[in-house]
Each structure stands twice: as structure tokens, then as C-alpha cells.
N, C-alpha and C positions, 0 to 999 in steps of 0.2 A: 367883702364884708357879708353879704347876703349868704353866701356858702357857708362860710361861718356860722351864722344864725342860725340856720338848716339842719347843721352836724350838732349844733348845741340842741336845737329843738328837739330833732331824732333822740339823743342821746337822753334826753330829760324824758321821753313819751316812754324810750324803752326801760331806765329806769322806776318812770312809774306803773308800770305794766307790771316789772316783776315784783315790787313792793307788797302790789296785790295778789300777788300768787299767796295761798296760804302754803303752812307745812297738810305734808299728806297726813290724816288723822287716821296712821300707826293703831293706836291703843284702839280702834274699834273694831281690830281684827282680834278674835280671841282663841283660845285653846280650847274653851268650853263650847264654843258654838261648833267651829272645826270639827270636835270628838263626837258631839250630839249627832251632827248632820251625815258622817260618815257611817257611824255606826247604823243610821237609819238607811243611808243611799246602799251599803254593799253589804245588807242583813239579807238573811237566807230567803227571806218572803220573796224578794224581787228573783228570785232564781237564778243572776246573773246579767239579767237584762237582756239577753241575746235579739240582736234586731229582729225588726217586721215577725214579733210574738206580744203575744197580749202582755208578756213581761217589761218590755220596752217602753209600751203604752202606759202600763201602770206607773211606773217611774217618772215618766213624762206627767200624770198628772202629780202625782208627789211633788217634781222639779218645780212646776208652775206654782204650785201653792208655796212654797218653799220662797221663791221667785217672790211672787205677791206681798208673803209676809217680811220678804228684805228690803222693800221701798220699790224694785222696780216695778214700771208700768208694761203692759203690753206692746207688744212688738214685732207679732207675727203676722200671720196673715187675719184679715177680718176682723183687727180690736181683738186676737187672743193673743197668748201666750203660743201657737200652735203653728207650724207649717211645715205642712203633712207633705209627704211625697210617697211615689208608687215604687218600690221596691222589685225585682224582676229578680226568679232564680231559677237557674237551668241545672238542669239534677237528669242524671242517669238514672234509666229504671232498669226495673229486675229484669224485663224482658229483652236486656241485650244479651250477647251470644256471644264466644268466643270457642272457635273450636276448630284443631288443626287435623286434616282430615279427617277418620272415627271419632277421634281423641276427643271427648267433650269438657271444658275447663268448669268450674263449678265459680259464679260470681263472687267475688270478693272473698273467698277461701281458698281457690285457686288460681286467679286472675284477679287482677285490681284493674278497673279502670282510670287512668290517670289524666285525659283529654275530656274533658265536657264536650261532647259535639254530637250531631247526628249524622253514620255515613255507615254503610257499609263496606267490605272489602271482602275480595274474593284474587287472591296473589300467593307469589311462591316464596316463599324464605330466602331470605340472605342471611347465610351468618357470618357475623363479622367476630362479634367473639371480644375480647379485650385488645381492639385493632389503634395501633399507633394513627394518632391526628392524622399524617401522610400518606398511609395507608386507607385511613375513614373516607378521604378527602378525591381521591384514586376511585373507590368504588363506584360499582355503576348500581346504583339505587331505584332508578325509575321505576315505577310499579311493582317495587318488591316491598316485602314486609323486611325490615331490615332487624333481626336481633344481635340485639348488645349485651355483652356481660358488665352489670354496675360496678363501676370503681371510683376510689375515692380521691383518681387523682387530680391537682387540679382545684380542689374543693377544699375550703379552708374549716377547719374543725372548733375551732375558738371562737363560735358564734353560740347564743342561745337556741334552745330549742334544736340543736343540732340534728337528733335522731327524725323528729316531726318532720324536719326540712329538707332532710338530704334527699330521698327520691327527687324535690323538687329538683333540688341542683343539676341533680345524674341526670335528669329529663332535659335541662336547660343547656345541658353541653351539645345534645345534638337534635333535639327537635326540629326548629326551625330551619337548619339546614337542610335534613332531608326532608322537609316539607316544601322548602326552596328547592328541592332537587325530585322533584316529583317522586318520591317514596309514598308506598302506599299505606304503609302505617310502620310504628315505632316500638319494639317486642324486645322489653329489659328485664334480663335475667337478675335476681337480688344477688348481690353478695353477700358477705354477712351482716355487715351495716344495713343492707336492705332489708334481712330478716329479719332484725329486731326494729326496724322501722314499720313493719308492716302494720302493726297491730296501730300505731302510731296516726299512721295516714289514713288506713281503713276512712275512718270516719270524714276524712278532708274530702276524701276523692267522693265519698256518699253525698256529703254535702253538697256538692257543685258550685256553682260561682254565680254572682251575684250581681248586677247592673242596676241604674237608672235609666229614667227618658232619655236617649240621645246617645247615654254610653251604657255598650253591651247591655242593651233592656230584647234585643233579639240574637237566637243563635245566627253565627257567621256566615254569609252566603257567596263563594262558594263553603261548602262544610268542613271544618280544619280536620286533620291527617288525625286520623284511628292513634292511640298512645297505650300501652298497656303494661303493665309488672307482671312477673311470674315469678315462681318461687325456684330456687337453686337447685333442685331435686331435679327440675326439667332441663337443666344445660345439655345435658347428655342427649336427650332425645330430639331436642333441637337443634343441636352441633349436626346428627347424624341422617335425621328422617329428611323424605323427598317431596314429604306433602306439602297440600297446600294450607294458607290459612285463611279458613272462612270467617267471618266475625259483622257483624251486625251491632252499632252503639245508639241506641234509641235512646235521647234526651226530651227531657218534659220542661214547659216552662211555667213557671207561679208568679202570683202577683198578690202580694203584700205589703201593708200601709206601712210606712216608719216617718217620724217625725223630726225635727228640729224645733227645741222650747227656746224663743227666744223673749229677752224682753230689755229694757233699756234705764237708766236714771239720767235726765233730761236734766242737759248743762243750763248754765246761768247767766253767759252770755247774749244776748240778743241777735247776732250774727253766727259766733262760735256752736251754738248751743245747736245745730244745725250740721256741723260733723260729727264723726263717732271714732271714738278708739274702742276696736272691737277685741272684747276678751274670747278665748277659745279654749273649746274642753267638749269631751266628746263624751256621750253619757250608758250608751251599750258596753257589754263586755259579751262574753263567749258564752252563756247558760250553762246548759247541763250535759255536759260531756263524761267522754269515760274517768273512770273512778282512779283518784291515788290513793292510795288507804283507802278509808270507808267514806269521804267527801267527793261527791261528782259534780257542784254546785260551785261556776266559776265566778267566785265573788268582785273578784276585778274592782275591790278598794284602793289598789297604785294606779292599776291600771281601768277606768278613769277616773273613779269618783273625787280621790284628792286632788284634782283640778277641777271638778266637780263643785266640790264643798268649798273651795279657795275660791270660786266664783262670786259665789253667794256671800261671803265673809268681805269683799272686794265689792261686794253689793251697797251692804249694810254700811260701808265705810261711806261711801260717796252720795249714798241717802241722808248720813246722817252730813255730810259737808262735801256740797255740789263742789262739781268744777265747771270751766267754765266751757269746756265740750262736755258734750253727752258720752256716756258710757253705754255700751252695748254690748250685751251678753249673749251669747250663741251655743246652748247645751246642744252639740252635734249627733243626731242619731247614725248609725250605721258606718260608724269609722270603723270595726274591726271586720265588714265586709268588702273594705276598700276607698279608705274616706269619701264613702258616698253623702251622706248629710252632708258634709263640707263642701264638696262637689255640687251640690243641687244648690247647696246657700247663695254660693260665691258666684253662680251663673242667674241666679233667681235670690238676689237677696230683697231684703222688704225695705231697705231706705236706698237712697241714690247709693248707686256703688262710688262714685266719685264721693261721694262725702265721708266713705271711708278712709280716715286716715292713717291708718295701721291696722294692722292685728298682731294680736298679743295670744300667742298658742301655749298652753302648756298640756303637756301628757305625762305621767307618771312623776312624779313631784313629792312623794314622800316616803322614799326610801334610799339606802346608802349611806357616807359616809356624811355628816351632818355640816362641815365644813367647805363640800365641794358640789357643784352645780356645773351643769352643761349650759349652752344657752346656741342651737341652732340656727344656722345662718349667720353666723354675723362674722364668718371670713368666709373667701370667695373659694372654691365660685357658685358658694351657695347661698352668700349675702346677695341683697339687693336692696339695702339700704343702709350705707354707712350712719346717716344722719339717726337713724331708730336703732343700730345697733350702740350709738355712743349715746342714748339717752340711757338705755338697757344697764347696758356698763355705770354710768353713771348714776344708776338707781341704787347698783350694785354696792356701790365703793360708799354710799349715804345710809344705806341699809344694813343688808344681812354680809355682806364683805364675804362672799363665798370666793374661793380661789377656783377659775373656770378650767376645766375640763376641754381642753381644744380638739382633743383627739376624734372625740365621735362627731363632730362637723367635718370630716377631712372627706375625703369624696372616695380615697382608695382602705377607710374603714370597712372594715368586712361585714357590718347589720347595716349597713348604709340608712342608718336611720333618719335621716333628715327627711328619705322619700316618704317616711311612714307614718305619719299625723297631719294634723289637719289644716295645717297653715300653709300646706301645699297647694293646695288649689287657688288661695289666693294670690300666695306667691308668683302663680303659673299666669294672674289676671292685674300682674305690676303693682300689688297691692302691696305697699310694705308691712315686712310679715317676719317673725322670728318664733323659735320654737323653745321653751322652758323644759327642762326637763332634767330627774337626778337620774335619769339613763337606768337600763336593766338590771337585773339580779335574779337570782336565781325562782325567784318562784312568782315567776315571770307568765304568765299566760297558763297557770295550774291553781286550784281549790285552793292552795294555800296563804293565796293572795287576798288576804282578810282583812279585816280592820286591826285586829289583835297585833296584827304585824308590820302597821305602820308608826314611823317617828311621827310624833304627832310637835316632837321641836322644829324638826327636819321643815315639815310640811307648813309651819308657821313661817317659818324664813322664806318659803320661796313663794307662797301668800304675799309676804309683806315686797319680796321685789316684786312679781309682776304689780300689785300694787301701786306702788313708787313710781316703777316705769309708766304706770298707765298715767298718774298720777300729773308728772311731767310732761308728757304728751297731751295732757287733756288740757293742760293749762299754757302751754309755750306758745306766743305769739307766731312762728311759721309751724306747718305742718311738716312732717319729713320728706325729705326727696327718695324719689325712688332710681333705680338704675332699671332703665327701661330693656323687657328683652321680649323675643316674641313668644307668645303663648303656647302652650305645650312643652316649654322646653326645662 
């Protein structure tokens, strides 16, 4: 009889739990706030936003006031809006050298450096040439410059940004091995793909790469394997000369500020109000690169402000009708240098990390076709939380009823995009974590990525689900389970 009672009292407590749940208040997500706020976040003044630049900065204070005026309170470090981190970039200078016997290479006109590192080399050529896996694998590499003629095989072509990427790829097939095989450095002749890439990468490889505290904020000691492109013109002379290759790669390191604006609307529970469903959106784009048409100004309105803007709108909702967890907002700085911001949050966030009960990521969110949505993680083996991905779903099928997109959660997807936003890092610290997103298009990571060129239907729908989902989450008596795994992986 007493069991009885128990299951009757349970059942009555959790019915009146959900009694009190309200509906999500929908209508105070608008079209007109969404169009204003976007058109202000990815307008020419911010120049793109490109991390650790005063353009970042300035946005960040825009985000904050923007923040302020939608009911959240501060949430960062010190009572701000603000939690700054040191930003680390290691960039090749003019003063490297590359030169095979007499022959002197002219920087980045006729040699590309493609290795961020500081080493010098002073070794004889191997040429391997367009050498079968079995044959690569055979050589004897140690202390030689080993030159390679680029091929595309291998490398799949159905990805974005294709031309941008490919040195990457050609680099990625044999690097690390002859760097595992004691080769002294890595000497890749373009094909043709490489030479219309060139002009492409120039700028990448100028750029160099970018760390925080803890990760890559120093160059690597010992100093990774010399890597370099040259143009086709030289196969010939490389196939045939005896010489050796001199070469010298002098890296410089910088330090600059970037931030994370975060801020919160404080749930209504007494207990509950004490966790957070953390929303996520990262607020840098790429600045002022080379020019398509007469536009060099990468506005990066998909790519992030409309998770950006869908933040704030997400704000305004739950200002105007708490839940009874807290919501927590997280504008990421330096996601397109490596989801660093997210990386610094997720290791250094400002409330208990255990009282994070999700995160809720979206990245590019208003474009494509306006019926279909991605949603990140939520099959294996890149879920780790069945429990948050059937709230997701279930926001879905009450909401905007997009029909999902399974394909780019797959793991043998060729832009393996799950790796590349910001719910990754929490992911990596068991946090349950999935990713929103209406996936690529073509003017993807280029000027043409404006406001003018987002759905601005599209972008309300997938507002209104992370919405929902947080909505549910903020308010459902257990938190989600996670599938526990170890970190880094």
C-alpha cells in the first residue's frame, strides 16, 4: 500500500511540475528585431570583425550593449559583460630564406611557406616526383629535403572552398610522416590545382596560426619539419640539379587581446535557477582579405552574426518570461582562428562548469533551403547525449518541423563539420552539447556573405527551435545525461 502511495504522490508532484511549465513565448521572437540587429552586426563599419583587431573589440562593445538592452545581466569576468583572453600568433617573416644552391627563391612569389615554424635546413634533395603510396613509403628520407609533385589523388573535390584548401590537403598526405621519418623538410612542386591555388593560400600561409594559454600560445620545441610550395615551372630543375637546399624559416610570435561577451537572464527557480543552458555563437568573422569583385570586407552575416542576432532575440524572449533555469549566453570571440574563445570559455568558464547543463551551439543558421536544418551530434559517434538530442528533436517536431539533414553529422562526411564550431570544446569536457546549423553554400567564407543575402524566414525558424529546445531544457525537472568519454577525443 505505501508503494502505492509513493508512485501516486511521484506521479501527482511530476504532473504538477509540468502544469507549471509555461508555453515558450514564440511571438517575442521577431523579424524586425532579427533584420535590425543583423544588418547592424555584419554592416561594413565592423570590417568583418576579424579576431584580436580593434574590429572584434568594437563589436564586442556593440554585442554588450545590445546584451544590456535585451534584459541580460552580466556574466563575465569582474560584474562585465567582458572576458578578455590573450590571443598568440606565430607568422613567418620576410627574413626567411629559401635557396637551392645559387638559385635564390623570391618569398611568396616564388616559394610559399606552408609550415609555421622556426628551423633551419641545410640537406640534399630527394626527388620522389608523383611516387606511388608503396614506393613513398620504401624511401629512405632521413635528412633529405624530399620533393613532391602535387596531386589530387586521394582528395575529394566536393567540398567548399576547395581551391583555398587543397595545398592543405597535398600537405596533409605526407607531412607527418616524413616528419616521423626524420626528413628534413617537405619541397611540393604545384600542379595545376596548385597554381590557381596559389594566389588563394598566399594570404593563409602570411597569416600563420594562432593559439591560446596552454594551447599552441608557443612555437613547438623541438621545431616542426621546414614545408614549402613552389611553382611547376621548377619541376624540371628539381627532378635534375645535384644541389643542395639551403633555407632558413624565422617565425615571429604576437600577442593580442580577444574576448568572449557573455551575459545571462537569471531563472526563477530557487534551486534550478542555479544551472544554465548555455546558448552558443561565435562573433568574429575573417576582415579584410583579398578582393572578389570590388568587395574585400568579409561580412560574415551566416557566418556568425545570424546566431549572433538569434541570441539576442532568445534573450529578449526569456527576459520577457523567465524560466526556471538560467539562460546563458556566450558570444565566442576567435572561433574562425580555431574555436579559440570557446576553447578558453569551456576550460575557464565564469559559473561552476558542473552547472552547465547543456549547450545549445548554432553556427550559420540562415541560409539554404528554408524547410531543412542540420542539427550536430545527435547520432554517434558524435552524439553524447541521447537525452538533449530528443529534447532538440522534440523542439523540432512542436516548432519549426524542419526535416533534418543527417548526412553532415556522419563522421566519413568529407567538410567533417561537427569538428568546426564551438560546441566542440565542451563536447571534449562531457558537457552535453549539439550543434544547429542550415550547413554551407556557396558564398561561404567570401564578401558576399551579407545581410542582403540571408532568409531572414529561414533564420526565424531555427531562432524559434534553438529557442524551444532551450526553452525545454530550462524548464524539465532532470537535467540531461551525458555519455561520458575522455577528454580530447
Amino acid at each position: 500500500m505505501k508503494k502505492k502511495l509513493f508512485l501516486l504522490f511521484s506521479l501527482s508532484c511530476n504532473v504538477i511540475f509540468s502544469q507549471t511549465i509555461k508555453k515558450p513565448l514564440v511571438g517575442a521572437i521577431t523579424l524586425k528585431d532579427l533584420k535590425i540587429d543583423m544588418y547592424q552586426m555584419a554592416g561594413d563599419h565592423f570590417n568583418g570583425r576579424e579576431a584580436g583587431t580593434l574590429d572584434e573589440l568594437k563589436v564586442s562593445m556593440w554585442l554588450a550593449e545590445k546584451a544590456k538592452e535585451a534584459g541580460m545581466s552580466p556574466a563575465g569576468d569582474d560584474g562585465t559583460f567582458f572576458q578578455f583572453f590573450d590571443l598568440y600568433r606565430h607568422q613567418v617573416t620576410n627574413y626567411s630564406k629559401f635557396k637551392i644552391g645559387q638559385k635564390d627563391f623570391k618569398l611568396w612569389n616564388e616559394v610559399l611557406i606552408a609550415e609555421t615554424t622556426t628551423n633551419k635546413v641545410d640537406a640534399p634533395l630527394l626527388f620522389l616526383g608523383n611516387v606511388s603510396v608503396e614506393d613513398f613509403r620504401k624511401a629512405d628520407v632521413k635528412g633529405k629535403a624530399v620533393v613532391i609533385l602535387a596531386s589530387k589523388d586521394g582528395i575529394a573535390d566536393n567540398i567548399s572552398l576547395f581551391e583555398r584548401r587543397y595545398p592543405g590537403f597535398v600537405k596533409q598526405k605526407y607531412y607527418e610522416d616524413l616528419a616521423y621519418r626524420g626528413a628534413a623538410a617537405l619541397i611540393i612542386v604545384a600542379d595545376e590545382l596548385g597554381e590557381k591555388s596559389w594566389s588563394e593560400v598566399e594570404p593563409q600561409m602570411k597569416r600563420g596560426v594562432y593559439g591560446i594559454e596552454g594551447y599552441r600560445d608557443k612555437m613547438p620545441v623541438p621545431p616542426r619539419m621546414p614545408a614549402f610550395w613552389v611553382h611547376n615551372n621548377q619541376l624540371e630543375f628539381l627532378k635534375n640539379t645535384k644541389e643542395r637546399l639551403t633555407a632558413e624559416v624565422i617565425s615571429e610570435t604576437y600577442k593580442y587581446p580577444s574576448v568572449n561577451v557573455v551575459g545571462k537572464v537569471e531563472g526563477t527557480d530557487a534551486k534550478l535557477k542555479n544551472e544554465y543552458v548555455l546558448f552558443s555563437g561565435h562573433q568574429d568573422h575573417d576582415g579584410v582579405r583579398q578582393k572578389y569583385g570590388q568587395d574585400s570586407i568579409y561580412n560574415g552575416a551566416d557566418d556568425n552574426a545570424s546566431t549572433c542576432v538569434a541570441m539576442l532575440a532568445i534573450a529578449r524572449a526569456y527576459k520577457k518570461q523567465p524560466a526556471k533555469r538560467s539562460a546563458l549566453f556566450v558570444f565566442h570571440g576567435s572561433e574562425e582562428r580555431g574555436l579559440l574563445g570557446s576553447s578558453w570559455y569551456a576550460s575557464n568558464p565564469t559559473v561552476p562548469e558542473k552547472d552547465i547543463i547543456a549547450v545549445l551551439n548554432g553556427d550559420m543558421i540562415g541560409r539554404n533551403d528554408i524547410n531543412q536544418a542540420a542539427l550536430l551530434g545527435s547520432s554517434d559517434p558524435h552524439q553524447n547525449s541521447p537525452d538533449l538530442v530528443a529534447v532538440a528533436k522534440k523542439a523540432n517536431d512542436e516548432g519549426p518541423k524542419f526535416e533534418l539533414d543527417k548526412l553532415w553529422d556522419r563522421p566519413e562526411h568529407p567538410e567533417f563539420f561537427y569538428f568546426r564550431s564551438d560546441h566542440l570544446p565542451y563536447a571534449r569536457k562531457n558537457i552535453p552539447a549539439v550543434f544547429f546549423t542550415s550547413v554551407l553554400h556557396s558564398q561561404y567564407h567570401t564578401p558576399m556573405d551579407e545581410s542582403e543575402n540571408i532568409d531572414f524566414a529561414k533564420l526565424h525558424k531555427m531562432t524559434d527551435w534553438m529557442y524551444r529546445t532551450g526553452w525545454i531544457l530550462s524548464n524539465q525537472a532532470e537535467r540531461p545525461k551525458v555519455i561520458l568519454q575522455k577528454e580530447g577525443k
